[in-house]
C-alpha positions in Angstrom: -17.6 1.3 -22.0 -16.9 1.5 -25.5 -17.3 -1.5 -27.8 -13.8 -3.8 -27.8 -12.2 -4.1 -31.6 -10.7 -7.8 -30.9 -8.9 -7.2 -34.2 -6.9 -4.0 -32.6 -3.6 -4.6 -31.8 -3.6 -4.4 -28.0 -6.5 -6.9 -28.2 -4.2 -9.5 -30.3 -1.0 -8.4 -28.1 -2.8 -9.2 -24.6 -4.9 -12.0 -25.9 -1.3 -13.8 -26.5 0.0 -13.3 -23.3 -3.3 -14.5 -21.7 -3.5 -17.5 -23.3 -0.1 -18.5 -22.7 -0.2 -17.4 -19.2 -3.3 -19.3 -18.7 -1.6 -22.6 -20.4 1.0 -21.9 -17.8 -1.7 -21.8 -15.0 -3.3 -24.7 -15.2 -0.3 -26.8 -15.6 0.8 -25.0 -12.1 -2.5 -25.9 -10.6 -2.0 -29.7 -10.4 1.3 -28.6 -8.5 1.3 -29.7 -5.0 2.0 -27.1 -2.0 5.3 -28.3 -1.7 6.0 -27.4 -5.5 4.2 -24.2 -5.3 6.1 -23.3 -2.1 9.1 -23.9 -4.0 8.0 -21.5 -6.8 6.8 -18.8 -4.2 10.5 -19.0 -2.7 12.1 -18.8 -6.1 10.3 -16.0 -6.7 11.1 -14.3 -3.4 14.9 -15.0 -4.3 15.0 -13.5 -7.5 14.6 -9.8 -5.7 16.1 -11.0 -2.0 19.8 -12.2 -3.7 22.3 -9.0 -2.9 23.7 -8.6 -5.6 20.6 -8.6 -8.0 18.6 -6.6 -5.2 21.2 -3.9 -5.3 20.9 -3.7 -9.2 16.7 -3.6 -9.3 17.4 -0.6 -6.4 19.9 1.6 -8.3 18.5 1.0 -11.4 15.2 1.8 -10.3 16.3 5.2 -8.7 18.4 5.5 -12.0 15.5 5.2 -14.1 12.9 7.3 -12.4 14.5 9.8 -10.3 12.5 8.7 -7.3 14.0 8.1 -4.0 16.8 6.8 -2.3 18.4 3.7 -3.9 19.7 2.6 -0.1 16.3 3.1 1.0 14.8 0.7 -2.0 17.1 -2.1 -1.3 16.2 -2.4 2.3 12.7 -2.3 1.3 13.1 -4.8 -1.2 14.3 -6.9 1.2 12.3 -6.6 4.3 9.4 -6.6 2.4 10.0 -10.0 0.3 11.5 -11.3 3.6 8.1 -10.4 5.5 6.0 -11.5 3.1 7.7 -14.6 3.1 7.5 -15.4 6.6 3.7 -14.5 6.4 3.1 -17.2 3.8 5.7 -20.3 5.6 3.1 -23.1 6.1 -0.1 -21.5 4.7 -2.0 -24.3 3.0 -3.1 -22.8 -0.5 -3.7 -26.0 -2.1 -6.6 -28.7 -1.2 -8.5 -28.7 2.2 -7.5 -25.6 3.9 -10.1 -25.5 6.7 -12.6 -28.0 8.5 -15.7 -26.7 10.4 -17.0 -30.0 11.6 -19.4 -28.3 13.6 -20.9 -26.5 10.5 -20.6 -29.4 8.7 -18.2 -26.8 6.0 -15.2 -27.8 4.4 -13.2 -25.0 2.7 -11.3 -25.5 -0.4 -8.6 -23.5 -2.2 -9.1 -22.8 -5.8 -6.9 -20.5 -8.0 -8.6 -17.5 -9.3 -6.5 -17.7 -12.7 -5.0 -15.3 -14.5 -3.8 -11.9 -12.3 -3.4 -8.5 -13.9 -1.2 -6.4 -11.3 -0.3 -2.9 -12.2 2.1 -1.8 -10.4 3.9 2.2 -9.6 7.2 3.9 -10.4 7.3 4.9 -6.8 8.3 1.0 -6.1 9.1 -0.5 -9.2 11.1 -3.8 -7.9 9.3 -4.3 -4.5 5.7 -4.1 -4.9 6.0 -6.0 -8.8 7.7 -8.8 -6.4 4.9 -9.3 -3.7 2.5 -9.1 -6.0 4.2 -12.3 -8.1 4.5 -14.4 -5.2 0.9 -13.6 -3.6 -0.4 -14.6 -6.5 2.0 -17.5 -7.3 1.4 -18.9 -3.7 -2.7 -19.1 -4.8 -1.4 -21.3 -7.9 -2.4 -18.0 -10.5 -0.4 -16.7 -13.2 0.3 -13.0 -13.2 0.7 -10.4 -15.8 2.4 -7.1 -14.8 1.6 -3.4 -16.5 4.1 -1.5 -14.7 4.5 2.3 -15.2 6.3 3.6 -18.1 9.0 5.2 -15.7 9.2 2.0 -13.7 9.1 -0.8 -16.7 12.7 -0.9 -17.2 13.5 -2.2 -13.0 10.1 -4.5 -13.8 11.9 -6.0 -17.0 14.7 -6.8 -14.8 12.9 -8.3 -12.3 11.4 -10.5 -14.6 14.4 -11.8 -15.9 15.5 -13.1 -12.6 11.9 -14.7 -11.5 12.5 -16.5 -15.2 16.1 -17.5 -13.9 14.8 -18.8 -10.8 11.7 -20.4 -12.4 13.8 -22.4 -15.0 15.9 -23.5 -12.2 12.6 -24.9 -10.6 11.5 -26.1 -13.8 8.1 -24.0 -13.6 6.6 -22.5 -16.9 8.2 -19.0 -17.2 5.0 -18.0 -18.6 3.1 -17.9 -14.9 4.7 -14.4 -14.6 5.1 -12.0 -17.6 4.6 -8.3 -18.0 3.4 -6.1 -20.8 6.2 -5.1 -23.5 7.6 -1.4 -23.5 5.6 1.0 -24.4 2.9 0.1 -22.1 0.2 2.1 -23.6 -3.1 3.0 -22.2 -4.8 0.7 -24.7 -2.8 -2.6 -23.7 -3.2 -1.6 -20.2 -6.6 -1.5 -20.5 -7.0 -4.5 -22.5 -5.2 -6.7 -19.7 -7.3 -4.9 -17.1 -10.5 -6.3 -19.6 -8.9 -10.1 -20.3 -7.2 -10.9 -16.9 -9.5 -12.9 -14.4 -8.7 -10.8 -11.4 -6.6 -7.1 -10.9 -5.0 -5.6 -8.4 -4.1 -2.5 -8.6 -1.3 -0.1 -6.7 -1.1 3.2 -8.1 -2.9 6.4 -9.8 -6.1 7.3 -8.6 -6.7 6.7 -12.7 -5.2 3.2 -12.6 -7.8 2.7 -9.9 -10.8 3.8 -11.8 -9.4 2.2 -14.4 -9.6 -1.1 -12.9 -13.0 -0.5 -11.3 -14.8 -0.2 -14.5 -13.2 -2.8 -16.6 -15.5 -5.5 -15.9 -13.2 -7.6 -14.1 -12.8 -8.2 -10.2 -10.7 -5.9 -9.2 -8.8 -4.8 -5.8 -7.7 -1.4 -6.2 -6.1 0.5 -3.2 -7.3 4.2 -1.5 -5.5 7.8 -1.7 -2.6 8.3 1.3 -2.7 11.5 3.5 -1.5 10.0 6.8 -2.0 12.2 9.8 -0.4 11.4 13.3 -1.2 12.5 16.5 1.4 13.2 19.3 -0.4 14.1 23.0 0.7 14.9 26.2 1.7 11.3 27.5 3.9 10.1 24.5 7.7 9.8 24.9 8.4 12.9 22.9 12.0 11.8 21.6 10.5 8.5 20.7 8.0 9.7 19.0 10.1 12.2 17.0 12.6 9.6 16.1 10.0 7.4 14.6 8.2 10.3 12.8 11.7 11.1 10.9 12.2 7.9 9.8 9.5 7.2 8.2 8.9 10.5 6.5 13.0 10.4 5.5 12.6 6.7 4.6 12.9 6.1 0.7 12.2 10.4 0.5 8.9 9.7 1.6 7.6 7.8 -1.9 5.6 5.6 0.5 1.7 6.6 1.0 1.9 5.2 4.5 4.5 8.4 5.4 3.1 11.0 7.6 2.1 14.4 5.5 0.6 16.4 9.1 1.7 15.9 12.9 -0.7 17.0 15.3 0.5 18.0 18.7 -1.6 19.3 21.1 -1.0 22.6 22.9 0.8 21.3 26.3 3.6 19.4 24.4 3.7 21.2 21.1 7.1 23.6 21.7 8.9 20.3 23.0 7.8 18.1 20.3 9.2 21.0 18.0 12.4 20.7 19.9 12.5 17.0 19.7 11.8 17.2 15.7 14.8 19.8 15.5 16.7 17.4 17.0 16.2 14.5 14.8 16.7 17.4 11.7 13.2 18.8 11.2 13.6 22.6 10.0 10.6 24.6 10.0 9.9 27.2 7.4 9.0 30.8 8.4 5.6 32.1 6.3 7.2 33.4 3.6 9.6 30.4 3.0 6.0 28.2 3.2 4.2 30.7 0.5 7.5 29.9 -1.7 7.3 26.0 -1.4 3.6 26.3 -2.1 4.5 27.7 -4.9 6.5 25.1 -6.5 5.1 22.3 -5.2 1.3 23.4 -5.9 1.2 25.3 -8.8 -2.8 26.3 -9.1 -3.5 24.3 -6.1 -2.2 21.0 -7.2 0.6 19.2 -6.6 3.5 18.8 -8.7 5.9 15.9 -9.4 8.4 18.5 -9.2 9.6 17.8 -5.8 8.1 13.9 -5.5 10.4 11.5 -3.7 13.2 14.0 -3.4 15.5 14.8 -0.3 14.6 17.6 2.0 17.4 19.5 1.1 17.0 19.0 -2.8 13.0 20.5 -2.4 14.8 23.5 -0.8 17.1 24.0 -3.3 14.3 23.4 -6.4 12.0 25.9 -4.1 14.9 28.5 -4.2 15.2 28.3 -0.5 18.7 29.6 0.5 18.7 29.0 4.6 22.2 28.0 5.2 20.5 24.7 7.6 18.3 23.5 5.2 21.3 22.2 3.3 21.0 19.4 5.8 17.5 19.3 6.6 16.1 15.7 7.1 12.6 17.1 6.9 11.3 20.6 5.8 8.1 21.5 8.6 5.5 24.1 7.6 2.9 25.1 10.6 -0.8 24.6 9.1 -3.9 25.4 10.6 -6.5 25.1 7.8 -7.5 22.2 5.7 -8.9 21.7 2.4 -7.6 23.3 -1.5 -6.9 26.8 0.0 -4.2 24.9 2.1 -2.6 22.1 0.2 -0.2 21.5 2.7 -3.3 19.9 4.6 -2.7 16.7 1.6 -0.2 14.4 0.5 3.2 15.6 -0.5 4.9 12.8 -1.6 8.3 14.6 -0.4 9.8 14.7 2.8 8.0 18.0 3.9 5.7 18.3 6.8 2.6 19.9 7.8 2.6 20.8 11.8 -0.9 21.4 13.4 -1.5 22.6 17.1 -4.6 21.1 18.7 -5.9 22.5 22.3 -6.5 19.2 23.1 -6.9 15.7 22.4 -10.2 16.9 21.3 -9.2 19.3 19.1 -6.7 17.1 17.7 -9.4 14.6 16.4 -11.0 17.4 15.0 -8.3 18.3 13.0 -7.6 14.6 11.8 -11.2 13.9 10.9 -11.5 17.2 9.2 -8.3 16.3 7.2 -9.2 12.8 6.3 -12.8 14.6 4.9 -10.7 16.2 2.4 -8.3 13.9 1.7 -7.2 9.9 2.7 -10.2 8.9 4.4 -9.6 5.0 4.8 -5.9 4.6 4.7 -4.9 5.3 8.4 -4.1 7.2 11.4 -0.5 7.3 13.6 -0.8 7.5 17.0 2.4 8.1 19.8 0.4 8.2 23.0 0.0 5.9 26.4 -3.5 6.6 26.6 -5.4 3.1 25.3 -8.5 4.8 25.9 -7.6 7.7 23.4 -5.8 4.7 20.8 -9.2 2.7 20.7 -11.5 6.1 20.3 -9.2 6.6 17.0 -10.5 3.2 15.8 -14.1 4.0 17.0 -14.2 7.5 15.1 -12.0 8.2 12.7 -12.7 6.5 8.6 -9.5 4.9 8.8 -8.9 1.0 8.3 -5.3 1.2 10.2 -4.5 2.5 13.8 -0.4 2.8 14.0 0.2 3.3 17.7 3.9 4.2 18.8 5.3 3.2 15.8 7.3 4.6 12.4 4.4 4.6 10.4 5.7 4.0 6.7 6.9 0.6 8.3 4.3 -0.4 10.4 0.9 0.1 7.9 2.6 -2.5 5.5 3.4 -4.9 7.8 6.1 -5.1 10.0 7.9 -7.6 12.0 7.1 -6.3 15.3 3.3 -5.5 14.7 0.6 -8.6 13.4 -0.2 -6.8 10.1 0.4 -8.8 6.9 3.1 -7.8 5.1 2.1 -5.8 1.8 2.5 -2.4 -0.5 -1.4 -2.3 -0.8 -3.3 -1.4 1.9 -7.2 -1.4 1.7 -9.3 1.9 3.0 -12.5 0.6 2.9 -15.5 2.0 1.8 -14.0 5.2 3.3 -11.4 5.1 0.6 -13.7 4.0 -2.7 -12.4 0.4 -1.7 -14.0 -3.4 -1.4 -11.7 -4.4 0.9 -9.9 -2.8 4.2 -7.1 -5.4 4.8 -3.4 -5.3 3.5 -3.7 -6.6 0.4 -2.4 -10.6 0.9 -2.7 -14.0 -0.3 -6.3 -14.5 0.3 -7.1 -12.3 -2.3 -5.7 -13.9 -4.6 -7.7 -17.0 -4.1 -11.1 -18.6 -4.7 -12.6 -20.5 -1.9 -14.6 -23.6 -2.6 -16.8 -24.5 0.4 -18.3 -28.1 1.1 -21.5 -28.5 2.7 -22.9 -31.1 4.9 -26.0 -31.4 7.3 -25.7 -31.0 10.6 -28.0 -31.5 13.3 -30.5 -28.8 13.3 -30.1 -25.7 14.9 -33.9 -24.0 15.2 -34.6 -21.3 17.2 -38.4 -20.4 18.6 -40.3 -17.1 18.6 -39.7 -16.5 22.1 -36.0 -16.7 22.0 -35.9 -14.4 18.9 -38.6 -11.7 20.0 -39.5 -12.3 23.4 -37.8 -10.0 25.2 -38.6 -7.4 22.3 -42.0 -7.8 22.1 -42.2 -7.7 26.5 -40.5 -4.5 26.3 -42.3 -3.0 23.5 -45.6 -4.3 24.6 -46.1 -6.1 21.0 
């Protein structure tokens, strides 16, 4: 890294907000958990309240041309309402676990100030559970949101500052860079905060990794899912079109291939076209290539768009695609020569026939070799056997089984996953963690340490049955 000019004016710019945010911080530290539970839910109001929710989700399709406002209200909501639930009666302040038998008594600590970038793909929603994880560990946080999404992240901070004046809690525990966030202040936060976390570019990631501060920074989406002989075939198409229609697919837990192996693969067609799946012919697929991977890459042109709208920017007159939910190209290769084989980030879906189960995996592992090792895998099956050789196998931190995976990987209601827009992949993925990013991250854990009554073991118990069969 290159030298730091602390006379630049990034430097000054961030220092300012640091220092108030960490005046802010340690007032909020000698809050007790019923006053920081009162902060987290004012927090968790200031995005939940209708009328303000439905503002942050128009304006934020308004202002970046990405997805369905509908879509990002509902989001907004279930998310901050899941979240939410997660954190009711968590203890985040004082003794927050006893081990008497270890003689260990665990402490919470705050870990201070939080840097949180944040994307244009969700520019109310993931801003908001990234405030109130940190808020619940008694931090301050400091947002650098993206320049298309910094105008729904202004807003949101203007209601967290409505709702933290009515609490009477320093507004300066959550602030956000001022517009234009430039690579320079964004980097100087990243360098001054005491902790990031980071939900974004694959740049914003590296970014983060090499700026000398902890960091949490979240693995490339390509989610694949698997569809075999024993799944309930209408169920399973249902819940593959709502999640790749939900928001226009902006999520990177949104399925980008469906596997289906050879015995059901012409009825789970038939179930897709039902639920409004169209499938291109070849030379309608080498046109949408075209657009959407210009030199093997893919575009922004058709990101977070409806089905029928990548149609029409692809030139793609079919009378049904005006009404397409989802446009289906069949794939059989992986890697650059077949870009459909990555994420798309649009509502268009690659379709792979497998022999078998077998052959299915294959597939799946082969794709997750070129792209979204770590994230995780969908499965619509009644085969446990096959849903636990997934987890055994596959590089993926998440096994969705019979479930619409753009919900379900974040958390969900019905499924024990903590509620979050960051999700861990693990080594797999170039990550340090493999959870959904939650509150514990956002905390320091002081442990006490007492003596106990020895626990010794002997040479025997430790290598005896080694050393008899080994004849040591």
């Amino acid at each position: 890294m290159e030298p730091t000019n602390e006379s630049s004016p990034a430097v000054q710019l961030v220092r300012s907000l640091v220092e108030r945010a960490g005046a802010a911080q340690r007032a909020f530290e000698r809050y007790d958990q019923a006053a920081v539970d009162e902060v987290v839910t004012a927090a968790g109001w200031a995005i939940v309240e209708p009328g303000r929710n439905r503002l942050l989700a128009d304006l934020a399709v308004a202002d970046t041309g990405l997805g369905k406002a509908e879509d990002k209200f509902t989001k907004n909501r279930r998310k901050t309402m899941g979240l939410l639930r997660d954190l009711r009666g968590v203890k985040t302040v004082g003794v927050i676990a006893e081990f008497p038998e270890l003689g260990l008594v665990e402490i919470a600590r705050p870990v201070g100030v939080v840097a949180a970038v944040t994307p244009s793909t969700n520019p109310g929603a993931t801003p908001a559970n990234k405030v109130i994880n940190a808020l619940k560990g008694r931090n301050a946080v400091i947002l650098s949101p993206s320049p298309k999404g910094w105008s729904t992240c202004a807003k949101l901070l203007e209601f967290i500052h409505a709702e933290l004046d009515r609490v009477g809690a320093p507004r300066d525990l959550v602030q956000m860079l001022p517009a234009p966030v430039t690579k320079e202040t964004s980097a100087e936060l990243l360098r001054q905060a005491d902790l990031v976390v980071v939900t974004g570019s694959r740049a914003n990631v590296r970014a983060a990794a090499v700026s000398g501060t902890p960091a949490f920074g979240v693995g490339a989406g390509n989610v694949v899912s698997i569809v075999d002989e024993t799944a309930d075939l209408p169920s399973a198409a249902e819940l593959i079109r709502q999640s790749k229609t939900f928001d226009h697919a902006t999520s990177c837990s949104s399925e980008n291939s469906v596997i289906v192996v050879e015995a059901v693969y012409d009825a789970m067609l038939a179930a897709l076209r039902r639920e409004g799946a169209v499938m291109l012919d070849s030379a309608e697929k080498a046109t949408l290539q075209a657009v959407m991977f210009p030199g093997g890459k893919l575009s922004a042109i058709a990101t977070a768009q409806s089905a029928a709208r990548v149609a029409e920017i692809a030139g793609l007159a079919r009378s049904d695609l005006r009404d397409a939910a989802i446009l289906m190209v069949e794939e059989n290769g992986v890697g650059p020569g077949h870009p459909f084989s990555g994420e798309k980030l649009s509502p268009v879906l690659a379709v792979y026939r497998a022999r078998d189960f077998d052959h299915a995996v294959e597939i799946t592992a082969a794709i997750y070799a070129y792209q979204g090792a770590g994230h995780s895998v969908g499965m619509h099956s009644r085969d446990d056997a096959r849903i636990l050789r997934l987890g055994l196998e596959l590089p993926v931190c998440r096994v969705i089984v019979n479930q619409a995976h753009c919900y379900a990987t974040g958390g969900s209601f019905d499924n024990g996953l903590p509620f979050s827009l960051s999700m861990g992949c693990g080594t797999w993925g170039r990550n340090n963690f493999s959870e959904n990013l939650n509150y514990r991250h956002y905390l320091n854990i002081t442990r006490i340490s007492r003596t106990i009554p020895p626990r010794e073991v002997t040479d025997e118990e430790l290598f005896g049955a080694y050393r008899k069969k080994h004849g040591v």
